[in-house]
TILUM-212932 format. One record per residue (C-alpha): z, y, x; residue in three letters. Coordinates in steps of 0.1 Angstrom, whole numbers, plus 2048, in hexadecimal, padded with zeros to 3 digits. Example, Ala and Ser with C-alpha at 12.3 -4.5 7.8 and 13.67 -1.06 7.14 Angstrom:
# residues 2
84E7D387BALA;8477F5889SER;
END
This chain:
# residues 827
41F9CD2ECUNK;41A9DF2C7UNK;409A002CAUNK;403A182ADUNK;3E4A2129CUNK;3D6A462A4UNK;3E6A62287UNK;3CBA6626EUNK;3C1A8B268UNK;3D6A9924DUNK;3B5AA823EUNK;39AA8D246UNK;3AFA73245UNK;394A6D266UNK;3ACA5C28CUNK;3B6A7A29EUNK;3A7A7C2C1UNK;3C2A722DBUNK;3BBA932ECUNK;3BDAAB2CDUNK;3CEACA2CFUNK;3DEAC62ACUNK;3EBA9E2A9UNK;3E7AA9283UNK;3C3AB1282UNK;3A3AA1291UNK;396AC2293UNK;394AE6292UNK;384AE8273UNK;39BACF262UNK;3B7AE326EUNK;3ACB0425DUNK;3A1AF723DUNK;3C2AE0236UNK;3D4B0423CUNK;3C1B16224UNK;3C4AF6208UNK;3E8AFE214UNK;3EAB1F213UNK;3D7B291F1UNK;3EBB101DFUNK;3D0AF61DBUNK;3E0AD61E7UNK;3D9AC61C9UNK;3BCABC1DAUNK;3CAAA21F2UNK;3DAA931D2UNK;3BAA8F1C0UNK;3A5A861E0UNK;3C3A661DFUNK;3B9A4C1FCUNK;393A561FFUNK;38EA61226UNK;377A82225UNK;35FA8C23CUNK;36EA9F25FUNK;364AC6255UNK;342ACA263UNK;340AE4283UNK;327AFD276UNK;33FB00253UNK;357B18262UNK;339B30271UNK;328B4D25DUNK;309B4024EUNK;2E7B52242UNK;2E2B52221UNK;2C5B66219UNK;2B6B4320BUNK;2D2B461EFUNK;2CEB681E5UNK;2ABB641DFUNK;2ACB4A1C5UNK;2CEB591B4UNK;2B7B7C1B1UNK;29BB631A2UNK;2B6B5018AUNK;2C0B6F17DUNK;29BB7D17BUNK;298B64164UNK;2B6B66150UNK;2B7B8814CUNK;2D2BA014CUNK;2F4B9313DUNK;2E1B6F139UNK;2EBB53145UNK;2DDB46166UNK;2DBB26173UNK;2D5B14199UNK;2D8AF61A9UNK;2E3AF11C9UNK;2EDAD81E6UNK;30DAD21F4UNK;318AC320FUNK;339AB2213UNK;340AA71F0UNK;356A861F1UNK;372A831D3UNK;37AA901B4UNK;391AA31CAUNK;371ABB1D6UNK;369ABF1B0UNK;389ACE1A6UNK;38BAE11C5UNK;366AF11BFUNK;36DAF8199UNK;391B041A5UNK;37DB1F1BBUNK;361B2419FUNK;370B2F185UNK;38BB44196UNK;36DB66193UNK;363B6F175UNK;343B6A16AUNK;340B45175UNK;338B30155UNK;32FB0D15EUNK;32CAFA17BUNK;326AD117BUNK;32AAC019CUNK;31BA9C1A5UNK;32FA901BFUNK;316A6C1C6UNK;2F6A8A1C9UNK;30BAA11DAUNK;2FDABD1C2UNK;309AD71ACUNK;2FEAE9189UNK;304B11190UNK;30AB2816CUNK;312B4716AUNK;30CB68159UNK;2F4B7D16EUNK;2FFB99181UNK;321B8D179UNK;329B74196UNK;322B721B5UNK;312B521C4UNK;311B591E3UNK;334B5F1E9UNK;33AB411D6UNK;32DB2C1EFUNK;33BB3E20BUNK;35DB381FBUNK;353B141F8UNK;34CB12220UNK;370B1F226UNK;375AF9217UNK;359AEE22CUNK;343AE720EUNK;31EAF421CUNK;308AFF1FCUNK;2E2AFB205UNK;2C5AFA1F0UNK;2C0ADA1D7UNK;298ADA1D9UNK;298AC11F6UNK;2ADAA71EBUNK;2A2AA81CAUNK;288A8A1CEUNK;2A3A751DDUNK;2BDA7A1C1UNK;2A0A771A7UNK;297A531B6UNK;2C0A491B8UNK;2C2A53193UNK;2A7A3C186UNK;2B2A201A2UNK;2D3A21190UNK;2C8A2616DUNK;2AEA05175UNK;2CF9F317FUNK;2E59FE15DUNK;2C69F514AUNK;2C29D315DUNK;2E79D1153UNK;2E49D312EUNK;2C59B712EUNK;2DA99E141UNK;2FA9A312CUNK;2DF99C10AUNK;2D097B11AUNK;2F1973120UNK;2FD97A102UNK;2E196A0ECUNK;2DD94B104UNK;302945102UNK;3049350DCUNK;2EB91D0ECUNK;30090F102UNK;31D90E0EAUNK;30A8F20D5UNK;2F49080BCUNK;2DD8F80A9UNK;2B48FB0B1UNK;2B290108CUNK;2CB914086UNK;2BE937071UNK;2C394E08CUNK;2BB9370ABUNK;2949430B1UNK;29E96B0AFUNK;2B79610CAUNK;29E9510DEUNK;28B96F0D8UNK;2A59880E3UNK;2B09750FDUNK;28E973109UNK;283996105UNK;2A19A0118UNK;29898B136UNK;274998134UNK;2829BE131UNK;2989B6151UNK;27F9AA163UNK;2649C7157UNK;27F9E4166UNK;2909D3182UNK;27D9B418AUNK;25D9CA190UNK;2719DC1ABUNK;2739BB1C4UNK;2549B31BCUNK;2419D51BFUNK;2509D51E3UNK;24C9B01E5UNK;2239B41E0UNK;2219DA1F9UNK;2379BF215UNK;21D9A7212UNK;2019BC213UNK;20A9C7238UNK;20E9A823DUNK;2379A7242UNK;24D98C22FUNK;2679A321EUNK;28D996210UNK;27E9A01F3UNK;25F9861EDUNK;27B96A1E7UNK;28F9801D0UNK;26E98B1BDUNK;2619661BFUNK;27F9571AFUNK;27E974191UNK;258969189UNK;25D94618CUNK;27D942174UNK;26D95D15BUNK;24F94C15AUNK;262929155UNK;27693513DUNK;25A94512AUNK;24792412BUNK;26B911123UNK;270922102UNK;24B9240F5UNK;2488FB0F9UNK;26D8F80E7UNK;27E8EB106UNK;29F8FA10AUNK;2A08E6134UNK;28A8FF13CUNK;29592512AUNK;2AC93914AUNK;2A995A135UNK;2CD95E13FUNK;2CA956164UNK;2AC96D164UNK;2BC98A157UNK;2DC98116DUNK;2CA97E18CUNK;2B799E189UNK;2D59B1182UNK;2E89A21A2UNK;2C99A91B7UNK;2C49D21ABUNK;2EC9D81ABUNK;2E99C91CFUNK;2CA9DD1D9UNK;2D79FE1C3UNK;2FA9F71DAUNK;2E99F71FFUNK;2D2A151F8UNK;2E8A281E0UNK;301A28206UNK;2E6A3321AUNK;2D7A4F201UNK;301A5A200UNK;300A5B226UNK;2DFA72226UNK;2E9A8820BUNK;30AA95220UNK;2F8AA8230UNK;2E1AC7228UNK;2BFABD22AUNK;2B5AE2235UNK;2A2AE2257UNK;2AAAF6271UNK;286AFB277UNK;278B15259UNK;259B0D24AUNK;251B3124DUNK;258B4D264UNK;256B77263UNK;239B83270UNK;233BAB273UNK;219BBB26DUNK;209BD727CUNK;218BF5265UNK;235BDD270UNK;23ABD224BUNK;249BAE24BUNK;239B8F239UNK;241B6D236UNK;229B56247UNK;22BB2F24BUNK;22BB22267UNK;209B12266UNK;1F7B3625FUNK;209B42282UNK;1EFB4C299UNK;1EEB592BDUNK;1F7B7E2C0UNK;20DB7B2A4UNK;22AB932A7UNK;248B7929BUNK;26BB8C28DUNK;284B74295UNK;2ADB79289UNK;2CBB71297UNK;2CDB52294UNK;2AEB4328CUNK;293B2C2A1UNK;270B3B2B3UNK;25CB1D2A8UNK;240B282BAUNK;23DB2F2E2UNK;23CB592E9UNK;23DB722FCUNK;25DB8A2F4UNK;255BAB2E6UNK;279BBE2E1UNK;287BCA301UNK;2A4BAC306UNK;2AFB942F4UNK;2CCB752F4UNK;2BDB512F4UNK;2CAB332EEUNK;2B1B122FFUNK;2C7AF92F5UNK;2AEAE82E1UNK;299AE7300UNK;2A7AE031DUNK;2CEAD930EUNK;2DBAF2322UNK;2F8B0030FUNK;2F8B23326UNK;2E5B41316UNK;2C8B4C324UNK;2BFB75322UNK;299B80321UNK;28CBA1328UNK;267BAF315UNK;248B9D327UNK;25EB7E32DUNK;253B5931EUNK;266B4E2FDUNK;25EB2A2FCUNK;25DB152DCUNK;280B0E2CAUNK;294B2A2DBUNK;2ACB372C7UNK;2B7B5A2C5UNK;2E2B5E2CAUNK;2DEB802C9UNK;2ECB942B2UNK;2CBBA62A2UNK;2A7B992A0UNK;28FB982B8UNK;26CB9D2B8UNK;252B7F2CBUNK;231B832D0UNK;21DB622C7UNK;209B4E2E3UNK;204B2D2CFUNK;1FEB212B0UNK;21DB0829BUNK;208AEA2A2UNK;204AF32C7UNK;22CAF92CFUNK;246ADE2D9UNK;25CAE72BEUNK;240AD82A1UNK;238AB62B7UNK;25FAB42BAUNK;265ABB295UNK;244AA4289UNK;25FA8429BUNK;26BA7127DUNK;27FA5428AUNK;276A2F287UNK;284A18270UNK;2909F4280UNK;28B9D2272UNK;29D9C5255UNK;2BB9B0259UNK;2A798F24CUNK;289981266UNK;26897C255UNK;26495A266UNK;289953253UNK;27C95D230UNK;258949236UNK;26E928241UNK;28692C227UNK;26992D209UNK;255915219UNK;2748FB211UNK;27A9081F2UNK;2589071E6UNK;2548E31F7UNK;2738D41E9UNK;26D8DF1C5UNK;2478D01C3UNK;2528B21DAUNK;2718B21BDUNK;25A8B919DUNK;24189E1ABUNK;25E87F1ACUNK;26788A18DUNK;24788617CUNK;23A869191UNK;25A857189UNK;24D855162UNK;265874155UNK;24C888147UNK;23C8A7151UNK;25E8BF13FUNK;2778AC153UNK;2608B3177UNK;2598D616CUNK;2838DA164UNK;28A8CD187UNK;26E8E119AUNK;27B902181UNK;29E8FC18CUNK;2988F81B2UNK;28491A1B4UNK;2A392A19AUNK;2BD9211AFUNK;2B09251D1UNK;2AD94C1CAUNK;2C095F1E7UNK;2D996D1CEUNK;2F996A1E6UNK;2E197F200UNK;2D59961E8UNK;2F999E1DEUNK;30F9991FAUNK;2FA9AB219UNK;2FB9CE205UNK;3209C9201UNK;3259C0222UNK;30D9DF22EUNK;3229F5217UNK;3449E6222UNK;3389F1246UNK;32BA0E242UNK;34BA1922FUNK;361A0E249UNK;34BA28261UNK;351A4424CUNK;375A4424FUNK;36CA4A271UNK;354A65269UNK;336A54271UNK;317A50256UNK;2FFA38255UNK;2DBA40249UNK;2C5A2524FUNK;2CCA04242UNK;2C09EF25CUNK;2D89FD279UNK;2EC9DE276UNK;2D79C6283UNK;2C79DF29AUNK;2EC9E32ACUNK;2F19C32B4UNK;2D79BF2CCUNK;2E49E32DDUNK;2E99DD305UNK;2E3A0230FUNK;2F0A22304UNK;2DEA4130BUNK;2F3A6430AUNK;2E7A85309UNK;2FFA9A317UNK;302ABD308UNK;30CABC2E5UNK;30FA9A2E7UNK;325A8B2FFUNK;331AB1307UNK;340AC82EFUNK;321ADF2E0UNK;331AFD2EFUNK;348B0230BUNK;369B02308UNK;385B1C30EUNK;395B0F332UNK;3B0B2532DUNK;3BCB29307UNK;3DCB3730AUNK;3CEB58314UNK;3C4B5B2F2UNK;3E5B4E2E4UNK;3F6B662F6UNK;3E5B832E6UNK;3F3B9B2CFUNK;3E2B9A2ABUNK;3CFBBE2B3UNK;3BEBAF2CEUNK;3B6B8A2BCUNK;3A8BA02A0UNK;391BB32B5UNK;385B912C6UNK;380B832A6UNK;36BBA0299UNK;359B9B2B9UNK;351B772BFUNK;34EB70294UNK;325B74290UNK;318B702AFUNK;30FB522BBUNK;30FB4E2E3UNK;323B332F3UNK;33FB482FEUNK;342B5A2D9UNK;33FB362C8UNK;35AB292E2UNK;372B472DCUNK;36BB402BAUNK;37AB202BAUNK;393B242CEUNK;39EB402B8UNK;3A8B2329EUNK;3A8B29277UNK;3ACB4E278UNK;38CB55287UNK;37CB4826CUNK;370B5D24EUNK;382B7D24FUNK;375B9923DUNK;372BAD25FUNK;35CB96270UNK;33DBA2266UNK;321BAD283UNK;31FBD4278UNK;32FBE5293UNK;32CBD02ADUNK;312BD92CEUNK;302BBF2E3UNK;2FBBCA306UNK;2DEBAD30EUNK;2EDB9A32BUNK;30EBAA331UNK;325BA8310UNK;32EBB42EEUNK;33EBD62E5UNK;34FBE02C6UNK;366C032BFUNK;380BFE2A9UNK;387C13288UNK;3A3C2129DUNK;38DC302BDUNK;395C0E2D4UNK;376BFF2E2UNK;37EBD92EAUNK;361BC52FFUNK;35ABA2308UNK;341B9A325UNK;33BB97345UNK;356B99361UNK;354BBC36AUNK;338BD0355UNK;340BF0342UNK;360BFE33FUNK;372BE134EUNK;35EBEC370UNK;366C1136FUNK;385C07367UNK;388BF0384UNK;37EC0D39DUNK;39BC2338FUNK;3B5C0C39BUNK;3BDBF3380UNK;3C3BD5391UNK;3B7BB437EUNK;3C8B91382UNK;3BDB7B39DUNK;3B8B5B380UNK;3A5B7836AUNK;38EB8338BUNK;381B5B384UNK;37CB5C363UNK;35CB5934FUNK;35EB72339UNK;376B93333UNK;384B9F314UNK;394BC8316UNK;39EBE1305UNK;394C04312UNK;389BF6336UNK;3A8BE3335UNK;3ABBBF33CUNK;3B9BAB320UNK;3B0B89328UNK;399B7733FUNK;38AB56333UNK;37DB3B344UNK;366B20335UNK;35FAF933DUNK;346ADF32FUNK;35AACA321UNK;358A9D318UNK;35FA9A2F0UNK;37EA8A2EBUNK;383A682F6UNK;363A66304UNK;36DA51322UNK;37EA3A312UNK;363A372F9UNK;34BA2E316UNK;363A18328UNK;362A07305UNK;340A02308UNK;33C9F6328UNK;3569DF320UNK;33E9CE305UNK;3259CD324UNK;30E9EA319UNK;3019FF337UNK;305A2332FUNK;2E8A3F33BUNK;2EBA6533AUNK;2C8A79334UNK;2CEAA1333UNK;2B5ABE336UNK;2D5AD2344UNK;2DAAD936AUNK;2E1ABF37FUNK;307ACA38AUNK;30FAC6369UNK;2FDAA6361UNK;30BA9537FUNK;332AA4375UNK;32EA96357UNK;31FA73363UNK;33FA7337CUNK;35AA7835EUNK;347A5C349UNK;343A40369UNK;31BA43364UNK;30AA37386UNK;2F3A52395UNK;2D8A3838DUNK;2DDA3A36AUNK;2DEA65366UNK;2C2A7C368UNK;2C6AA2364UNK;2A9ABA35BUNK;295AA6343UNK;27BAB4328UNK;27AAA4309UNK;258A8C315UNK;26FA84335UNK;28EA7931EUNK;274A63307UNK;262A54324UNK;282A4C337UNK;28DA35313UNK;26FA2C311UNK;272A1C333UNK;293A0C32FUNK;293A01309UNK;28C9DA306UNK;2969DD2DDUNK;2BC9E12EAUNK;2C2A082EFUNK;2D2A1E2DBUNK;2CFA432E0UNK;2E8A5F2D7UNK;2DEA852D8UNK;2DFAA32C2UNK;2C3ABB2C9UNK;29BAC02C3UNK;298AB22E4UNK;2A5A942E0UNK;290A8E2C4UNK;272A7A2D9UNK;28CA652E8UNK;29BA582C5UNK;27BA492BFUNK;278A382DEUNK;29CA262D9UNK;2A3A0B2C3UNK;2BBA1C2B5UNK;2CDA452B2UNK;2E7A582A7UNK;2F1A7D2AAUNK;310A942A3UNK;309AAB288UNK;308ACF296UNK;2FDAE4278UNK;2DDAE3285UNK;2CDACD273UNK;2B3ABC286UNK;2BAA9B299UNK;2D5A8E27BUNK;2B9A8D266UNK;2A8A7727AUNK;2C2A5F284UNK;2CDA3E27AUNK;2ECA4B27CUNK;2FEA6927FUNK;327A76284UNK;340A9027EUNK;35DA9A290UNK;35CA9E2B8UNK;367A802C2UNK;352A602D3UNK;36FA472C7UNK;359A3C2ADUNK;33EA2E2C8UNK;34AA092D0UNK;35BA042AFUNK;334A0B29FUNK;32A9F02B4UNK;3439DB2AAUNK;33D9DA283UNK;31C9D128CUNK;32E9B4297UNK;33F9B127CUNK;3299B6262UNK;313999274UNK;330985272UNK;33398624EUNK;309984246UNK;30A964258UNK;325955248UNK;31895D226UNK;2FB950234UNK;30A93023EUNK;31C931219UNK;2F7936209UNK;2E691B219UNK;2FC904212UNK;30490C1F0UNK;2DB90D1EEUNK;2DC8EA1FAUNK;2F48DD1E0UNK;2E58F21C5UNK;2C08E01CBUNK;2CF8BA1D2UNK;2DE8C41ADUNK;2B98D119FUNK;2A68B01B1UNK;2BF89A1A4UNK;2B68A8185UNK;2D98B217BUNK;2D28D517AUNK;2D38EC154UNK;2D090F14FUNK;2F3914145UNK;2FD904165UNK;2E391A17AUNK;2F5937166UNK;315932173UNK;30F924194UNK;2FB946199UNK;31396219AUNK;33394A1A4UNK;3219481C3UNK;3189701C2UNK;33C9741BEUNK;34A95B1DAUNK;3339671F4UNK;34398F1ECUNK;36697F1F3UNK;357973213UNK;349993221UNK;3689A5215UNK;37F98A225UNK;36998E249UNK;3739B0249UNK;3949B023DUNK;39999925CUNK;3819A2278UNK;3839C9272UNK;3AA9C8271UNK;3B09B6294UNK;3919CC2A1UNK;3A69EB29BUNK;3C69E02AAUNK;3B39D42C7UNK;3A19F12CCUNK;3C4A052C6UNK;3D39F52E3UNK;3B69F72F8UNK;3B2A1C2F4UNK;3DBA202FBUNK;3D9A11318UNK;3B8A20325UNK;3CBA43325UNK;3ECA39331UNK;3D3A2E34EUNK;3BFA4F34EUNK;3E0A6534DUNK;3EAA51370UNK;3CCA5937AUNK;3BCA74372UNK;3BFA92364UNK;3ADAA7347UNK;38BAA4339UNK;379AC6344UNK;35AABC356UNK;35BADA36DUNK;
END
């Protein structure tokens, strides 16, 4: 029986999630920006963007965002430029993808005046900010830009990173140019020129200064790296690669100063480190893309306010903190430090902690630990009891990750040159024994070590990697470490978190069409209510709200009052006070007692929204599985992976959640700090678990797994860390992951296969003597190029079936699940 692929987002381009409430869109954020692309008259854009698949909009780009950081360095650039002058910044942006995002941000740029140049590198995901000063504003610029869910952050961080891709890729053009010389000069040569003909010794000399330049910029890459490997006493790919560059330089070298044209491979030396840097350039260039996405601000300041006792505010960093510190901490932000809380109440958030989504209110005297964050809507003030290199938050935030083993084994590499470096003495030996002459044995031994270089590998695993890797992010799913290929294939248990992770990061609305039912006065109001403040109910209102709850002019704070553990009140311009809280407090109680009768499905509810003391709508909220998560874990149990569920939330919830997903009680625990979490992988990890959570907490686990991903949440701190990390809220992406591992091992070992023996041929042709440079020249990249038509053949092939397999799986799964069973809420 044919089934049908899943509908591609018409923004993304990303599968839409079989339980999506817009078959259209993967998301809500999708949703509102293809409207506004729409609406404005800018769908252009999906004509320029043509068949590249962007990025699912990330979560935290349709939320109000500080940025105080921005206005201090445009008041600094225009310092500097003086008034009327022109000032300059550059900036950070994340979700740049097609020439498509270029027009759309110069669309947007110069549509104020003022504006005056802006230049926008899509590979370094950076922009070039002019302007006249006191002209523009910046700042609205880039909240404009978020409407598009483009997220402008400061360039200073990634600047190091796009500095060392530049000259990488300016190393590989250069690399470029030598080859193409000691091709070009090496070529009349072959073509039957004369030894002394006039110009013959300058091309030797060019041809040879070429080879020597190539291997000066790029050989001294492989075998810088090749030397720091060896020193720690690991066999790296690149000691064959760097081996092979030394010993055909040097052969050549010694080739043209005796006059013997057997032994000059300036050609194949400027070739072959060309192939090697445009196949190195290739696999890191993808994995610096992938890690440039995304902002590289932490969500963890490296300073915090600190007031004094005049109660004047100062910057301090972190590391001056000291106990009795009085810590001024905005809505918003992170308490890096454990405290004690000095303002009378105050809205918390311990998500980080304990991944308990629920807020958490605090009254004065009462413990703030480390990495609370305030939801509130104004600051609060935290009296210090530790110092930064005391609290949780600084051992959690000190976890970098681990990177995995490379793809190729050591005891591989230390075989394969061993035979190499056998075969051409044992070759060079015969020759010269056999009465040939010490030329012809130094020709064959020259030739052996020339074409035995791993170019097909050097060439062909990048693509494959990239191939891979692309394939993923039409799922929304990044790689950032290279060696999370190999590292997959030996997965056999998958660790979940559950909030954030394998749960939506807030609740969702039970009941949404109690807020499609209301009139626009009313959606208004909630909108002005729920827009900057960030509890779980507001953020959940939020979304359920859909696009029109994002950005309006009247969603600013001012006017709004927070009643610490009850609700949110705002009066209208026109006299109305609407409030959202608590079943029953304020007006909606006095109200109550005079006789206005409430709905028996609103006395159940969650959380009331009214108007006056009257009841508008009651809301009720659930924990609820990302799409297709059941199926995804069905998927993976299916590939004979054991799944495991470790949560700091309460156990009710743990164990609903374990229930939904099949997950034996054996394999859940509930309550877990972060030293439980990392213990308990720890315990279970034989190299063949792979870990997925999104929160400081999960941070110490990470590094106990083989393996990690996370779902980007805007805050970043685990998808920095990660070998991998993913957009959207949907698990679909989990076994297919998996399964280009597969595929991408597939492919390797074939070109391996393909290498080895073309390796064999290649030396039976060098010890039989047979073997020329102009033959070594061509024999060189023809190979490059057949094993690229491999890899790309594998996954034409392999990936194709894998998708309509999984497509029927997944149909039928839900057809099953429909009989069965019915939504997703947890509870």
């Amino acid at each position: 029986m044919k089934h049908d692929a899943a509908p591609l987002c018409q923004h993304c381009g990303t599968p839409v999630p079989s339980q999506a409430l817009d078959a259209r869109f993967c998301c809500a954020g999708c949703a509102y920006v293809h409207e506004l692309l729409v609406t404005e008259g800018l769908g252009k854009f999906y004509e320029l963007r043509g068949g590249t698949a962007l990025p699912p909009v990330a979560p935290d780009a349709l939320r109000a965002r500080d940025d105080e950081w921005l206005q201090e360095q445009v008041a600094a650039a225009e310092s500097a430029a003086g008034p009327g002058g022109t000032a300059h910044l550059d900036l950070a942006v994340q979700g740049l993808t097609c020439v498509g995002c270029v027009w759309l941000m110069e669309k947007v740029f110069h549509s104020a005046p003022g504006a005056m140049h802006l230049d926008v590198h899509v590979a370094r995901g950076e922009a070039h900010v002019e302007w006249q000063a006191g002209e523009w504003d910046l700042p609205a610029y880039a909240r404009r830009l978020q409407q598009f869910g483009y997220l402008v952050g400061p360039a200073g961080e990634r600047g190091n990173t796009s500095v060392q891709s530049a000259g990488f890729g300016r190393r590989v053009g250069l690399c470029g140019a030598f080859a193409m010389n000691a091709m070009a000069f090496s070529l009349p040569g072959y073509l039957g020129m004369r030894p002394d003909f006039l110009f013959a010794s300058w091309f030797d000399i060019i041809a040879a200064c070429s080879a020597t330049l190539s291997v000066l910029v790029g050989g001294s890459y492989f075998m810088e790296r090749s030397v720091n490997s060896l020193r720690q006493g690991i066999l790296h790919m690149d000691t064959p690669i760097a081996l092979g560059i030394a010993l055909a330089w040097l052969g050549s070298m010694a080739g043209w100063l005796a006059g013997e044209a057997r032994l000059k491979y300036f050609d194949f030396v400027g070739v072959f480190v060309f192939l090697m840097l445009a196949g190195r350039w290739l696999q890191q260039s993808m994995v610096e893309r992938n890690r440039r996405r995304l902002l590289a601000a932490s969500a963890v300041p490296g300073w915090v306010r600190v007031v004094g006792a005049e109660g004047r505010e100062t910057r301090t960093v972190l590391d001056e903190v000291v106990v009795g510190d009085r810590l001024r901490i905005p809505s918003g932000s992170i308490c890096p430090v454990g405290g004690v809380l000095v303002s009378p109440v105050a809205s918390l958030s311990l998500e980080w902690i304990n991944g308990e989504s629920a807020a958490v209110d605090r009254t004065g005297g009462q413990a703030v630990p480390s990495g609370a964050v305030n939801i509130g809507l104004g600051q609060v003030e935290v009296r210090a009891t530790e110092v930064w290199k005391a609290s949780l938050l600084c051992r959690l935030n000190a976890a970098t990750g681990q990177e995995g083993s490379r793809a190729v084994s050591s005891r591989f590499l230390a075989g394969y040159l061993m035979v190499v470096l056998a075969l051409g003495v044992i070759g060079a030996a015969g020759w010269w024994l056999s009465g040939h002459g010490v030329v012809k044995a130094l020709q064959v031994m020259i030739s052996v070590f020339v074409v035995s270089c791993p170019c097909a590998l050097g060439v062909a695993v990048p693509f494959a990697d990239d191939l891979a890797a692309s394939r993923m992010a039409r799922l929304g799913v990044f790689v950032r470490a290279g060696s999370l290929w190999a590292r997959l294939l030996r997965v056999h248990k998958v660790v979940f978190d559950k909030t954030g992770t394998l749960t939506m990061e807030n609740p969702v609305l039970a009941n949404p069409v109690e807020v499609r039912g209301m009139p626009p006065g009313a959606r208004a109001a909630l909108r002005k209510i729920v827009s900057s403040n960030l509890h779980p109910v507001s953020r959940s209102l939020f979304d359920a709200l859909g696009p029109d709850a994002a950005f309006d002019d009247a969603a600013a704070a001012g006017g709004i009052e927070e009643i610490a553990g009850q609700g949110l009140r705002w009066t209208s311009p026109d006299g109305r006070v609407w409030a959202l809280g608590r079943p029953g407090w304020g007006d909606v109680k006095m109200a109550m007692e005079g006789g206005v009768g409430v709905p028996r499905e609103a006395r159940a509810a969650d959380a009331w929204f009214t108007c006056d003391g009257v009841l508008q709508a009651g809301f009720r909220f659930t924990d609820s599985l990302r799409p297709e998560s059941v199926e995804a874990c069905e998927a993976l149990r299916g590939r004979g992976c054991k799944l495991y569920l470790l949560s700091g939330d309460r156990e009710a919830k743990v164990a609903a959640v374990a229930g939904q997903l099949h997950i034996p009680v054996t394999h859940w625990q509930a309550e877990m700090t972060p030293e439980g979490k990392a213990a308990r992988v720890r315990q279970m990890n034989q190299q063949d678990t792979l870990y997925l959570g999104d929160g400081a907490n999960d941070v110490l686990a990470l590094e106990a797994a083989l393996c990690a991903g996370s779902p980007v949440t805007g805050r970043n701190f685990l998808e920095h860390r990660a070998d991998f990390y993913f957009l959207g809220n949907c698990l679909r992406f989990m076994p297919e992951l998996l399964q280009m591992a597969v595929v991408r091992s597939r492919a390797v070992r074939r070109v391996l296969a393909f290498a080895l023996a073309y390796n064999a041929a290649a030396v039976a042709l060098s010890l039989a003597g047979w073997m020329n440079p102009l033959l070594a020249a061509v024999l060189m990249p023809l190979s490059s190029l057949l094993t690229l038509g491999l890899v790309g053949a594998t996954f034409r092939s392999r990936s194709g079936a894998f998708v309509a397999n999984r497509t029927q799986e997944r149909t039928e799964m839900e057809q099953t699940m429909r009989r069965t069973a019915g939504p997703v809420p947890i509870s």
